[in-house]
KOLMI-216250 format. One record per residue (C-alpha): residue number from 1; residue in three letters; x, y, z. Coordinates in pm, 1 decimal, padded with zeros to 6 digits. Layout:
<marnu num="NUM" residu="ALA" X="X" Y="Y" Z="Z"/>
...
***
This chain:
<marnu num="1" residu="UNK" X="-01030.6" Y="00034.4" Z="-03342.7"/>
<marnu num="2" residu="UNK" X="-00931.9" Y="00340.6" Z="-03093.4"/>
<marnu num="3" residu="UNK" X="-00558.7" Y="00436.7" Z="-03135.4"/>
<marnu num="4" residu="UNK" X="-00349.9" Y="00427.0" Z="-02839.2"/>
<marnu num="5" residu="UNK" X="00043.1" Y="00505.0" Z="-02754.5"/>
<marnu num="6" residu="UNK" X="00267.1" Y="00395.6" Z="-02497.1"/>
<marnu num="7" residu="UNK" X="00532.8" Y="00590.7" Z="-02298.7"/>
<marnu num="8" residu="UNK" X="00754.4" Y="00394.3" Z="-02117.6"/>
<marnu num="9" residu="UNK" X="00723.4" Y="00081.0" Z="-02327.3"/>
<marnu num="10" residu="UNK" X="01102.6" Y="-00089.9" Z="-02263.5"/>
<marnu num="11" residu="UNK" X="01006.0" Y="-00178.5" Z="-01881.1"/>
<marnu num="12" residu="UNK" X="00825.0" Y="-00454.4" Z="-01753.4"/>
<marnu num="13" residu="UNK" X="00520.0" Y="-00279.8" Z="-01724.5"/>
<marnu num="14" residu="UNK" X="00578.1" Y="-00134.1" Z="-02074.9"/>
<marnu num="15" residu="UNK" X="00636.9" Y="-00483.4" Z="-02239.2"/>
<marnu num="16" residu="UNK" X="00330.8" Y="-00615.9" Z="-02063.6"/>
<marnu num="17" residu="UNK" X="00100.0" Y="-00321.3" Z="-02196.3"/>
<marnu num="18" residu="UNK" X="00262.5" Y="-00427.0" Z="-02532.2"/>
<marnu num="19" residu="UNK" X="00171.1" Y="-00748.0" Z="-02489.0"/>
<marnu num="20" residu="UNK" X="-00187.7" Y="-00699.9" Z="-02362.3"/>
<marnu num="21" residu="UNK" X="-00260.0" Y="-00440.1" Z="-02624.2"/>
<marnu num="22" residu="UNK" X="-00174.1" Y="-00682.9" Z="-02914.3"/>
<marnu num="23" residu="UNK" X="-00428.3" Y="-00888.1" Z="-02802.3"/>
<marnu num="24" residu="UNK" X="-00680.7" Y="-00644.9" Z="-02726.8"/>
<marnu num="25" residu="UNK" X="-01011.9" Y="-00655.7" Z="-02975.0"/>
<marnu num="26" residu="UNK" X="-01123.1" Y="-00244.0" Z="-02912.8"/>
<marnu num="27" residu="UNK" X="-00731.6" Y="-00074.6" Z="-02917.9"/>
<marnu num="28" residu="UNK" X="-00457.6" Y="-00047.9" Z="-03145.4"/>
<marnu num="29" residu="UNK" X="-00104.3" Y="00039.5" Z="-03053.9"/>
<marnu num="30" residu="UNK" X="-00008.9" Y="00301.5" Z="-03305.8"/>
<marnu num="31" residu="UNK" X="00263.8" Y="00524.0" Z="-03120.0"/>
<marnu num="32" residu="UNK" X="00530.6" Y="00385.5" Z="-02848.2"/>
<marnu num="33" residu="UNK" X="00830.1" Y="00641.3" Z="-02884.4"/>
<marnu num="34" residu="UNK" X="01220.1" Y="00598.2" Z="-02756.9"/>
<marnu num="35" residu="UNK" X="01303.2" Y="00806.0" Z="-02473.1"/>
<marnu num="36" residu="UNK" X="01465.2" Y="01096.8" Z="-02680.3"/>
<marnu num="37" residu="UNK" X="01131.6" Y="01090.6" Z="-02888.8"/>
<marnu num="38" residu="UNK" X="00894.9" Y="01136.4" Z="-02550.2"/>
<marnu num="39" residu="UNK" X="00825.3" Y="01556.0" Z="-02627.6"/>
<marnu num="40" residu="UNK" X="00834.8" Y="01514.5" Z="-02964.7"/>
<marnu num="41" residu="UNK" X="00423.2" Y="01497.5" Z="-02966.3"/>
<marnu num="42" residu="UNK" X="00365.0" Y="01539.8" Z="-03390.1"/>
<marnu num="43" residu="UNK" X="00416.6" Y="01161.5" Z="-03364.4"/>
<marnu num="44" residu="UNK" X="00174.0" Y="01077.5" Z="-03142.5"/>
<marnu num="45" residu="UNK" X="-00091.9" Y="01258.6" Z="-03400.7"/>
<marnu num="46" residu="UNK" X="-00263.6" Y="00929.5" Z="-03465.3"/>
<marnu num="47" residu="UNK" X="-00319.9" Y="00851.9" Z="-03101.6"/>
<marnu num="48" residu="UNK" X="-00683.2" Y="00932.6" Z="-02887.1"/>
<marnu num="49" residu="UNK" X="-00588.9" Y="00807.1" Z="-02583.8"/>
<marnu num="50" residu="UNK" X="-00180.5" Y="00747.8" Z="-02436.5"/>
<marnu num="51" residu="UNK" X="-00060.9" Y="00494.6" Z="-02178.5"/>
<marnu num="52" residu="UNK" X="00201.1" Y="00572.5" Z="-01993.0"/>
<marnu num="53" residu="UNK" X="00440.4" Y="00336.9" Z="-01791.1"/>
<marnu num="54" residu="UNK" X="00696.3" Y="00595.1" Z="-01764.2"/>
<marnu num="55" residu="UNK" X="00925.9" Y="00634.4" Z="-01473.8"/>
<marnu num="56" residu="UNK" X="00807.9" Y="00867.9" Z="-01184.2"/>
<marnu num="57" residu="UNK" X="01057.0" Y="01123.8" Z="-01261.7"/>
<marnu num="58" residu="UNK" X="01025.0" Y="01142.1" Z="-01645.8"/>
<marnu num="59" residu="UNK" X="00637.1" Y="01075.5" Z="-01614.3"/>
<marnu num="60" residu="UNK" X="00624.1" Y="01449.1" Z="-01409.8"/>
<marnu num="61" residu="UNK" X="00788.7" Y="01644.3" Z="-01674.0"/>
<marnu num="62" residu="UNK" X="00612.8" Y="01426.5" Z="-01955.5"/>
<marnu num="63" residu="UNK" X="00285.3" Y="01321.3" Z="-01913.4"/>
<marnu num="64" residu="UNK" X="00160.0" Y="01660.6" Z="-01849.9"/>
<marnu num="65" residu="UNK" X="00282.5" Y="01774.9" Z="-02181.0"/>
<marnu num="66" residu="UNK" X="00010.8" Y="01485.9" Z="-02401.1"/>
<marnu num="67" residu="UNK" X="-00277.2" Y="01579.4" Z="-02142.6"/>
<marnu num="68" residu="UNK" X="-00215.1" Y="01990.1" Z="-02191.6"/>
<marnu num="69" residu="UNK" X="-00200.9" Y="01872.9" Z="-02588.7"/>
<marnu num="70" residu="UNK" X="-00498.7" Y="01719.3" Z="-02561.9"/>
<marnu num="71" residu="UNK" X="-00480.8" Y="01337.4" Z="-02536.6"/>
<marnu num="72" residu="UNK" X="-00648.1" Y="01138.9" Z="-02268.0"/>
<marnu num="73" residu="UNK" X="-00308.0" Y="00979.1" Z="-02023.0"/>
<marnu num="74" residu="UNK" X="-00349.8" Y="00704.8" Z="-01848.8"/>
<marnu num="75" residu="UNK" X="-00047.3" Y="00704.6" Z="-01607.9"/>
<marnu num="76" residu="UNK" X="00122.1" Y="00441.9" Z="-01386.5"/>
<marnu num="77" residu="UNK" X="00320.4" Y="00669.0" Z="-01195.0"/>
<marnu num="78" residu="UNK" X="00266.0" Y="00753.0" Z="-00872.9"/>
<marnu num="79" residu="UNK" X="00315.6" Y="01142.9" Z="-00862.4"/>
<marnu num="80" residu="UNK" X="-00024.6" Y="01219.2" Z="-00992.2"/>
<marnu num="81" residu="UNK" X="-00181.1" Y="00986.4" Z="-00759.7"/>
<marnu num="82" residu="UNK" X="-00269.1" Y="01228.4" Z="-00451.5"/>
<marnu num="83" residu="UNK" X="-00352.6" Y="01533.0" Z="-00663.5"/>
<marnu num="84" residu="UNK" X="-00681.4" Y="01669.4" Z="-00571.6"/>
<marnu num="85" residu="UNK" X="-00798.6" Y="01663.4" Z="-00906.7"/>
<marnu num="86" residu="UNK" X="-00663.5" Y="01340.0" Z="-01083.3"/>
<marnu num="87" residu="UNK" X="-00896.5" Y="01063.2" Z="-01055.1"/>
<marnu num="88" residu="UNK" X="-00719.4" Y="00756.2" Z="-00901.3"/>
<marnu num="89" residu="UNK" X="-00928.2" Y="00474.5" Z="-01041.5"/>
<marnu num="90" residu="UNK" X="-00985.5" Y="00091.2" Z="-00994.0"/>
<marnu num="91" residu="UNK" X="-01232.9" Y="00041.8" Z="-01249.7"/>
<marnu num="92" residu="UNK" X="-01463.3" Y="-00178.4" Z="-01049.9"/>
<marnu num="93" residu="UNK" X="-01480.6" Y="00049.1" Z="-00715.1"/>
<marnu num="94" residu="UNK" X="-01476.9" Y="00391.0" Z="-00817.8"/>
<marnu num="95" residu="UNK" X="-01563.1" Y="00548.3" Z="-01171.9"/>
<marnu num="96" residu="UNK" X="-01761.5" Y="00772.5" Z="-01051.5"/>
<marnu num="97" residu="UNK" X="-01441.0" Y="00963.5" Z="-00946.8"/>
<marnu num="98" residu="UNK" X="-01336.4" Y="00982.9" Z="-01347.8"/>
<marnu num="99" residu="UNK" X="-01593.0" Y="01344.9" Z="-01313.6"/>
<marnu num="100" residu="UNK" X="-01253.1" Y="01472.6" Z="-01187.3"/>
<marnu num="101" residu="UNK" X="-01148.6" Y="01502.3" Z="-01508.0"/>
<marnu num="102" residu="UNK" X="-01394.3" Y="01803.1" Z="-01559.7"/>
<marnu num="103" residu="UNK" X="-01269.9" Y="02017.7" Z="-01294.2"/>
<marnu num="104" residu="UNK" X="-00877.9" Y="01898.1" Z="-01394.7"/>
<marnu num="105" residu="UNK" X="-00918.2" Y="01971.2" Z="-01716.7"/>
<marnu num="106" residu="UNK" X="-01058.1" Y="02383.2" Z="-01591.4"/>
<marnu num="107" residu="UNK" X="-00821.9" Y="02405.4" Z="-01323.3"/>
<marnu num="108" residu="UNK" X="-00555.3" Y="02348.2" Z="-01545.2"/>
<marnu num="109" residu="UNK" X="-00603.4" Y="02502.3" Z="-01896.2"/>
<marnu num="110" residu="UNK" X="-00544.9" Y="02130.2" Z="-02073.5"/>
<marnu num="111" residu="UNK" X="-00708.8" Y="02032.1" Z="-02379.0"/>
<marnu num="112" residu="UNK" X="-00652.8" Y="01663.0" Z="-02251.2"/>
<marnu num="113" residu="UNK" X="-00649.5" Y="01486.3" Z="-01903.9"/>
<marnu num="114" residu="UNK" X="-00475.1" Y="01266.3" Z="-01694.2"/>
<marnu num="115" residu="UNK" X="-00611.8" Y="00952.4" Z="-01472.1"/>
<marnu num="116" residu="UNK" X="-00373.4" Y="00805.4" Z="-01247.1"/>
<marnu num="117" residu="UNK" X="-00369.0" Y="00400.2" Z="-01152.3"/>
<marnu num="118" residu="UNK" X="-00317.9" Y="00299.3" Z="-00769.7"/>
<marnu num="119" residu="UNK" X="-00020.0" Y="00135.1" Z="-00623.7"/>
<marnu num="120" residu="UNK" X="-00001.3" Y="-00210.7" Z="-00768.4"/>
<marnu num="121" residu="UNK" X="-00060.2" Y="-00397.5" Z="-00416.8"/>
<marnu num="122" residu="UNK" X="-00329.9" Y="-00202.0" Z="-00361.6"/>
<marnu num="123" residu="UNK" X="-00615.8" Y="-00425.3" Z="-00579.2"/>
<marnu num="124" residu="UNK" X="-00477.7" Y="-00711.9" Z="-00403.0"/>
<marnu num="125" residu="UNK" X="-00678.1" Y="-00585.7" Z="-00088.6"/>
<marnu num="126" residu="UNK" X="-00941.2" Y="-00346.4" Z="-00217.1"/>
<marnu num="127" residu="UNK" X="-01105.5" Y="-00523.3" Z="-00446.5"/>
<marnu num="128" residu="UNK" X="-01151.0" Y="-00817.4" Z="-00193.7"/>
<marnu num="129" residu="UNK" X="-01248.4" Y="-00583.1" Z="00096.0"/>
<marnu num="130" residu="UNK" X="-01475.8" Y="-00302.6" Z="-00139.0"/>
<marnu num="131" residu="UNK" X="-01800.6" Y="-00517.8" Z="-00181.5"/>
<marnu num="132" residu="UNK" X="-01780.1" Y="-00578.6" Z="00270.4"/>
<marnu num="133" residu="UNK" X="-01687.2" Y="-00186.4" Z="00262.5"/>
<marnu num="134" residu="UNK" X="-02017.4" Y="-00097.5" Z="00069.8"/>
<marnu num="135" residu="UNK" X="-02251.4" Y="-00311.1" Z="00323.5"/>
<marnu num="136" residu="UNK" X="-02067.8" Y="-00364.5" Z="00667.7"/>
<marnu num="137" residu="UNK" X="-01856.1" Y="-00044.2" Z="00671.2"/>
<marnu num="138" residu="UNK" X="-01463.2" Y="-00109.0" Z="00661.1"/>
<marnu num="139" residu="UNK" X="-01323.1" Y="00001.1" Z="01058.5"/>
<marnu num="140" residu="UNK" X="-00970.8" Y="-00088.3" Z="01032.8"/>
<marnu num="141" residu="UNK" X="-00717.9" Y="-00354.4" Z="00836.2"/>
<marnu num="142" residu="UNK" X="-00425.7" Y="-00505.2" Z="00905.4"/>
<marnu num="143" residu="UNK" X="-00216.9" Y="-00564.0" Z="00632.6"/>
<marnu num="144" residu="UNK" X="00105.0" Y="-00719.0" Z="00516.7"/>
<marnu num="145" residu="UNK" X="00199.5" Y="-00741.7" Z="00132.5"/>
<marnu num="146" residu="UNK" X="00483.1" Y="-01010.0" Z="00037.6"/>
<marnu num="147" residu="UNK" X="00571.3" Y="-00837.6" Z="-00291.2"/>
<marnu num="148" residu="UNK" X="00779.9" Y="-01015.2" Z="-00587.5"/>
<marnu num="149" residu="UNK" X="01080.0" Y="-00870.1" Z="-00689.8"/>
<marnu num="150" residu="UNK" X="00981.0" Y="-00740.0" Z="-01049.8"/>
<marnu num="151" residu="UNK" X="00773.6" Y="-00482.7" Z="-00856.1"/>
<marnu num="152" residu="UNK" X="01145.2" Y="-00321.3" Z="-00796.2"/>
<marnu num="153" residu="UNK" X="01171.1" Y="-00360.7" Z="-01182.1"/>
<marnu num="154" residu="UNK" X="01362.1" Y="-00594.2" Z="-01479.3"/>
<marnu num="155" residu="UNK" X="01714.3" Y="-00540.7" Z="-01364.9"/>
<marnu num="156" residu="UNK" X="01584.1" Y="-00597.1" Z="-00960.8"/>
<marnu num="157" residu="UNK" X="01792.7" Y="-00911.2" Z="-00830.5"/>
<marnu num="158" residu="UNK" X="01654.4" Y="-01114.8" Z="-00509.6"/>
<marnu num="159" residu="UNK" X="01756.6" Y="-01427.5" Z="-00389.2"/>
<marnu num="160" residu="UNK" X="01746.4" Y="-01636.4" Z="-00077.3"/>
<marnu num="161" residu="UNK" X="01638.5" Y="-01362.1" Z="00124.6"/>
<marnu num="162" residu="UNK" X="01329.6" Y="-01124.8" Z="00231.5"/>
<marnu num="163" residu="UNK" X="01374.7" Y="-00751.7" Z="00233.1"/>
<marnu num="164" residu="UNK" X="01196.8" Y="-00613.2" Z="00553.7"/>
<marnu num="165" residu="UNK" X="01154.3" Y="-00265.7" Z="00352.5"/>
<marnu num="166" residu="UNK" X="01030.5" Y="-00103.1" Z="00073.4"/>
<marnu num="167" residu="UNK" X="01035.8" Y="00274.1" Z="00054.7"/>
<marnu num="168" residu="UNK" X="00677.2" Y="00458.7" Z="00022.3"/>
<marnu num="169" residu="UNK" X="00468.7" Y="00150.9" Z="-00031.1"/>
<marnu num="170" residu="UNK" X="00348.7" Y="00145.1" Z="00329.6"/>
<marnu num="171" residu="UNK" X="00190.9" Y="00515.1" Z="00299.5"/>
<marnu num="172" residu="UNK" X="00099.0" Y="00473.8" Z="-00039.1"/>
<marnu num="173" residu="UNK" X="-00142.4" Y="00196.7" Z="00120.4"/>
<marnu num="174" residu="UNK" X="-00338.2" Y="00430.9" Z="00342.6"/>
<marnu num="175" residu="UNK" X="-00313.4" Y="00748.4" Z="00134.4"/>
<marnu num="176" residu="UNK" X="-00411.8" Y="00596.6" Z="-00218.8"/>
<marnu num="177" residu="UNK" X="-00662.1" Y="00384.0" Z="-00010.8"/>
<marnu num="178" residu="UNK" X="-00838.2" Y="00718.3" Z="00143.7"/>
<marnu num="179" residu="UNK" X="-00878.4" Y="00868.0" Z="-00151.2"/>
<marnu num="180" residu="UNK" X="-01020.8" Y="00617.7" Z="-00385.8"/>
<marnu num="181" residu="UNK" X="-01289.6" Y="00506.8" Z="-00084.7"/>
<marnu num="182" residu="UNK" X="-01343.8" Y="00851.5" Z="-00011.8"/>
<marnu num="183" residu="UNK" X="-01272.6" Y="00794.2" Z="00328.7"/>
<marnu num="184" residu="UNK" X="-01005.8" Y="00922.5" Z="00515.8"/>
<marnu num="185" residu="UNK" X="-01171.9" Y="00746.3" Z="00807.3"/>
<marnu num="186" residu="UNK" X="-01022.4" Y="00390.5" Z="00789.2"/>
<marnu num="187" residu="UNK" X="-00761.7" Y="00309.8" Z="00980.0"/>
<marnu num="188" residu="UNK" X="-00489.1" Y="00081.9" Z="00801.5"/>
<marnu num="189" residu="UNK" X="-00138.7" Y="-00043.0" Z="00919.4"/>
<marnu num="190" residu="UNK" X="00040.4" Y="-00184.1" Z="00642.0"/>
<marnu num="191" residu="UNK" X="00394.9" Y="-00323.9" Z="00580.5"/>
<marnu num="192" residu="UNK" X="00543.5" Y="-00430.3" Z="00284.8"/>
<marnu num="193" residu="UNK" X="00850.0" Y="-00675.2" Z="00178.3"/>
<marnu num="194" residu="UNK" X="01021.8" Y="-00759.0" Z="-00087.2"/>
<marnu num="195" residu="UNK" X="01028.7" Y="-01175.1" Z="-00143.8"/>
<marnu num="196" residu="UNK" X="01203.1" Y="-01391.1" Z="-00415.0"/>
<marnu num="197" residu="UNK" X="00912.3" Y="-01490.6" Z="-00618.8"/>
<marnu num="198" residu="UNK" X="00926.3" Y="-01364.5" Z="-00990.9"/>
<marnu num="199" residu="UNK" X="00548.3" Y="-01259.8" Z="-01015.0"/>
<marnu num="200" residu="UNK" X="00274.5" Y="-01199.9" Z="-00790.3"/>
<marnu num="201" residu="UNK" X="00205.9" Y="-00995.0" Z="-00528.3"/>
<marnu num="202" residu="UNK" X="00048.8" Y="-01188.5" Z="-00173.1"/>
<marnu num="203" residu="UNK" X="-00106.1" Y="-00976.6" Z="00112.6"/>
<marnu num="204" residu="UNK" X="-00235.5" Y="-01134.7" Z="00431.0"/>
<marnu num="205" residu="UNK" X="-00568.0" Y="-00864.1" Z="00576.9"/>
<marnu num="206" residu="UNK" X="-00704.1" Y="-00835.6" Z="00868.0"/>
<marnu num="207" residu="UNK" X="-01018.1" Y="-00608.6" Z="00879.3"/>
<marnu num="208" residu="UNK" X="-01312.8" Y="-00496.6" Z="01116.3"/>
<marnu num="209" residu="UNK" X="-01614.1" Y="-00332.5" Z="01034.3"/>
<marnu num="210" residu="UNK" X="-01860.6" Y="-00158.2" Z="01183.6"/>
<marnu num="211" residu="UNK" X="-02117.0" Y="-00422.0" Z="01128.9"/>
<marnu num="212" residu="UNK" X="-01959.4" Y="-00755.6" Z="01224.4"/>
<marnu num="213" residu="UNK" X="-02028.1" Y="-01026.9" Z="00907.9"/>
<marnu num="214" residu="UNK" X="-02067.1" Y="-01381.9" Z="00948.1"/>
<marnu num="215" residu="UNK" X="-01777.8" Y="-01598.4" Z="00747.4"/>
<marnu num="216" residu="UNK" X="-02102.6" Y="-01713.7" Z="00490.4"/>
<marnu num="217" residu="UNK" X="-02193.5" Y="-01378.5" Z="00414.8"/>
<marnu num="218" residu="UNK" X="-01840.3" Y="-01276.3" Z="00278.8"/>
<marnu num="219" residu="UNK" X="-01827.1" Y="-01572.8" Z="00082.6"/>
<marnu num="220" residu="UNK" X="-02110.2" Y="-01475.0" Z="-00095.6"/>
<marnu num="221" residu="UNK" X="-02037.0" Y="-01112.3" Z="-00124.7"/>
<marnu num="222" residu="UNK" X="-01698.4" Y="-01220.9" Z="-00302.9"/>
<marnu num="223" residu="UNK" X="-01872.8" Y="-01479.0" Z="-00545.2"/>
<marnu num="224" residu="UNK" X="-02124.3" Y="-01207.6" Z="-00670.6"/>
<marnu num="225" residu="UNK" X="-01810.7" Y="-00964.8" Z="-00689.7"/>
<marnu num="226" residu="UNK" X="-01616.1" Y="-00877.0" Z="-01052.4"/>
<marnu num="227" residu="UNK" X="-01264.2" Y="-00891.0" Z="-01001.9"/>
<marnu num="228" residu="UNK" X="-01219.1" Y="-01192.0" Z="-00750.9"/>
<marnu num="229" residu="UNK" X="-01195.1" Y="-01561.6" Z="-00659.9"/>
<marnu num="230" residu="UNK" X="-01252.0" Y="-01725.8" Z="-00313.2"/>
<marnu num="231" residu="UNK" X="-01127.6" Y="-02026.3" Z="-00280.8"/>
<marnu num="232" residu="UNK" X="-01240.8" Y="-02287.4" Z="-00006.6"/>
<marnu num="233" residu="UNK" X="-00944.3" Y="-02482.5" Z="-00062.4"/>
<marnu num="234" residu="UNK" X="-00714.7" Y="-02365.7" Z="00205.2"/>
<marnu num="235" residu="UNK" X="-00435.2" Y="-02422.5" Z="00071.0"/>
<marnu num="236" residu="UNK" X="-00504.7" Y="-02144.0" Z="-00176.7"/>
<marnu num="237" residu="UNK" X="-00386.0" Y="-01932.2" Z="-00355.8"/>
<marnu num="238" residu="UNK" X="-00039.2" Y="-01968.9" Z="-00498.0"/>
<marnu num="239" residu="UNK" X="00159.2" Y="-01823.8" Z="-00742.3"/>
<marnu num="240" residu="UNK" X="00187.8" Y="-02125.3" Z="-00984.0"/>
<marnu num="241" residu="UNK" X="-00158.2" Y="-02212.1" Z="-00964.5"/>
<marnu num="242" residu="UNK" X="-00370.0" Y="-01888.3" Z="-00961.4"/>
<marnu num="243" residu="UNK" X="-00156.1" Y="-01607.2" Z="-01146.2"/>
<marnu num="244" residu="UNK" X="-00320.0" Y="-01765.4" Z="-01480.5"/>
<marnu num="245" residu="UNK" X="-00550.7" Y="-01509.2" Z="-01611.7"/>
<marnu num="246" residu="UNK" X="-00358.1" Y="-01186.2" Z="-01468.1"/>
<marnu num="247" residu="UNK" X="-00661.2" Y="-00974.4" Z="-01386.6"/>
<marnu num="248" residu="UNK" X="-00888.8" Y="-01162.9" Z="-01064.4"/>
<marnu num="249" residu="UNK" X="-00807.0" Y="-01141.8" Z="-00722.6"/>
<marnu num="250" residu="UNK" X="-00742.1" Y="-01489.3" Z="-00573.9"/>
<marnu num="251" residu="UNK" X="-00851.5" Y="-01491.5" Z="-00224.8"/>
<marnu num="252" residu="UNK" X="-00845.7" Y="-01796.6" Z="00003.4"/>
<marnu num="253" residu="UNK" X="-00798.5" Y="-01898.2" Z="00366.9"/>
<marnu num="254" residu="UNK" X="-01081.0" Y="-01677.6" Z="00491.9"/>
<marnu num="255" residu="UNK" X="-01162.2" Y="-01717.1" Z="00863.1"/>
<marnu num="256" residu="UNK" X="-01221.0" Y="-01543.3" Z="01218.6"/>
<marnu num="257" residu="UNK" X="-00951.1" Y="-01332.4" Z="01367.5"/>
<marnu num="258" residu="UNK" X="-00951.7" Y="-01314.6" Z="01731.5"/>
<marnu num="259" residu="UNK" X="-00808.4" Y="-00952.0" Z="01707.6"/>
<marnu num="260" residu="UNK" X="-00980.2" Y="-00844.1" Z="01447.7"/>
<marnu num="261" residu="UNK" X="-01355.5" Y="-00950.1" Z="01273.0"/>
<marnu num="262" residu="UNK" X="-01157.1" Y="-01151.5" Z="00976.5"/>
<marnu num="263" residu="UNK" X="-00872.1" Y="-01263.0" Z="00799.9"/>
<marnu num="264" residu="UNK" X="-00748.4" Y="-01363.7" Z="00479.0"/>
<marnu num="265" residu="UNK" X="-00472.4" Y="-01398.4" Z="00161.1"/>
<marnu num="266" residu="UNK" X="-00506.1" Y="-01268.0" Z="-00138.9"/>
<marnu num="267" residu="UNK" X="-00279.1" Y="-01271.9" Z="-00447.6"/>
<marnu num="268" residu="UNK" X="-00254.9" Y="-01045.4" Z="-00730.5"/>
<marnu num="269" residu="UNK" X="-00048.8" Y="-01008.0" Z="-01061.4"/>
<marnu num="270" residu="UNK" X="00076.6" Y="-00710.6" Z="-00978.1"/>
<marnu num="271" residu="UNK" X="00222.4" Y="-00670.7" Z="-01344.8"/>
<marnu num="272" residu="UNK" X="-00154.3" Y="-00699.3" Z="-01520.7"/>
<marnu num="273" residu="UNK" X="-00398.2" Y="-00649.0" Z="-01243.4"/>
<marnu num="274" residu="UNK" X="-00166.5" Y="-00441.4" Z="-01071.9"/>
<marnu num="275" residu="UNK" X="00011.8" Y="-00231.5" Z="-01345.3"/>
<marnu num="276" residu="UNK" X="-00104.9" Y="-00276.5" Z="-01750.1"/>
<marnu num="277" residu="UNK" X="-00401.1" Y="-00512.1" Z="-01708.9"/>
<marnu num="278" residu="UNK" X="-00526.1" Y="-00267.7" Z="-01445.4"/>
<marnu num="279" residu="UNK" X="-00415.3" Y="00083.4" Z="-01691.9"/>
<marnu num="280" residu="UNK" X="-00601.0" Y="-00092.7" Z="-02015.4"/>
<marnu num="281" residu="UNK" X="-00923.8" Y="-00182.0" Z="-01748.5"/>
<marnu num="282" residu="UNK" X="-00943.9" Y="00170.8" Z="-01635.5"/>
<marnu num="283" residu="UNK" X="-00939.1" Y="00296.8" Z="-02006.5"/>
<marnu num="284" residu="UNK" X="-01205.2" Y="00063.5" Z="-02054.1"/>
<marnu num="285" residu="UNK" X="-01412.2" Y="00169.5" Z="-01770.3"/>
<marnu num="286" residu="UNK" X="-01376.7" Y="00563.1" Z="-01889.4"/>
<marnu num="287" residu="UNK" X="-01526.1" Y="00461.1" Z="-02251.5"/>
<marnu num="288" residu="UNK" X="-01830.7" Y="00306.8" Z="-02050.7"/>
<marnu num="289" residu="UNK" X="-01893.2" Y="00567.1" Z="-01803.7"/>
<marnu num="290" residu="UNK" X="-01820.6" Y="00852.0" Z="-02083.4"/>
<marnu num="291" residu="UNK" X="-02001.5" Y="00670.1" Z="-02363.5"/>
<marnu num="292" residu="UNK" X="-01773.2" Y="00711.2" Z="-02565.0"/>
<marnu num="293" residu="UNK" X="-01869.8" Y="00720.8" Z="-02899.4"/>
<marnu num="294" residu="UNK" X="-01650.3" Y="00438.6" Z="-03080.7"/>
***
């Protein structure tokens, strides 16, 4: 068994790494301090590797301090995301980006490293649109997320109404997006609410490509693709039906769009695909790529 920790565990995203981590057959949660334990790193001893699901403001001060002491981080927060040389991983798009940790590791005299996760929206619309990327050449998308209200966090309260804004998400979509394709080239309009659903984060896309695909040739992309479900049905997917598992991409609905080449829904947990699920994955990934020697 490899030895993890958890910062950050009281949250949502901290109780679902706590959760996930119980039940996980390769790592064993050995180290989850309380928040006036965080620097005090003789207790993490035991750990290899360190999740954290701190907040963005403690994670800046914090998670620096177990990468420069040599542990492996594997942070939620988004402050790391955009530096040059923190690798901002979705495990089934871009590990080749985890050689970062080389040059991070040089640049900044740490024994240790840190690898960032995206936005938790942001699977809900690469992971569909990544395999069409790789073979027709992603143009621009359209995109609206419909985000559930424990994205805003356990004590968040929404009811009976929509909230037409949500601060940063919008340019995290493009930025985060440009830098895990590697292409700064795509053009993407996003906006982002806040609905009253509990779980479960729903984006509608639009997308053109540089190579127009036919409608069958998507649908067999996706059902070769890790990560995702297409659904004929068109009344899929929905949150009470297709949140089960946590960690696929449900996508359904898929048609022409007179504006654009296509569109579609997808739905994503955002608190396991999007946030734990998605941190634990990426650990994964970095064993494989490394070979890591268990």
């Amino acid at each position: 068994m490899i030895k993890v920790g958890l910062l950050g565990g009281s949250g949502l995203v901290g109780q679902t790494y706590q959760k996930l981590v119980q039940k996980h057959p390769l790592f064993e949660l050995v180290f989850m301090p309380r928040r006036e334990e965080l620097k005090d790193l003789s207790k993490a001893k035991e750990c290899e590797f360190i999740f954290s699901a701190l907040p963005n403001e403690v994670a800046r001060e914090v998670d620096p301090l177990y990468a420069q002491a040599g542990f492996g981080v594997f942070s939620s927060a988004s402050c790391f995301r955009m530096e040059r040389d923190i690798p901002l991983i979705i495990p089934e798009i871009n590990p080749e980006h985890f050689s970062l940790i080389e040059t991070q590791k040089k640049n900044r005299g740490w024994k240790g490293f840190i690898v960032s996760k995206p936005n938790c929206t942001l699977q809900g619309m690469l992971l569909p649109l990544f395999p069409l990327h790789k073979k027709y050449g992603l143009k621009e998308v359209l995109v609206t997320y419909l985000q559930s209200r424990s994205g805003a966090g356990k004590d968040f309260r929404l009811d009976e109404s929509i909230l037409p804004f949500i601060e940063g998400e919008e340019e995290k979509s493009s930025r985060e997006t440009h830098k895990i394709l590697g292409d700064d080239k795509v053009a993407i309009s996003a906006q982002c609410l806040r609905v009253p659903v509990s779980v479960g984060h729903m984006a509608t896309i639009s997308a053109k490509f540089h190579k127009k695909p036919s409608l069958d040739e998507i649908a067999l992309l996706w059902e070769q693709s890790a990560g995702v479900r297409y659904f004929l049905d068109q009344n899929r997917p929905t949150h009470f039906q297709d949140l089960n598992g946590g960690m696929d991409v449900s996508i359904g609905r898929l048609r022409s769009c007179p504006l654009m080449d296509i569109k579609f829904i997808s739905l994503s947990h955002n608190l396991i695909r999007g946030a734990a699920g998605g941190g634990i994955a990426t650990l994964e990934q970095y064993l494989k790529t490394m070979e890591y020697a268990c």
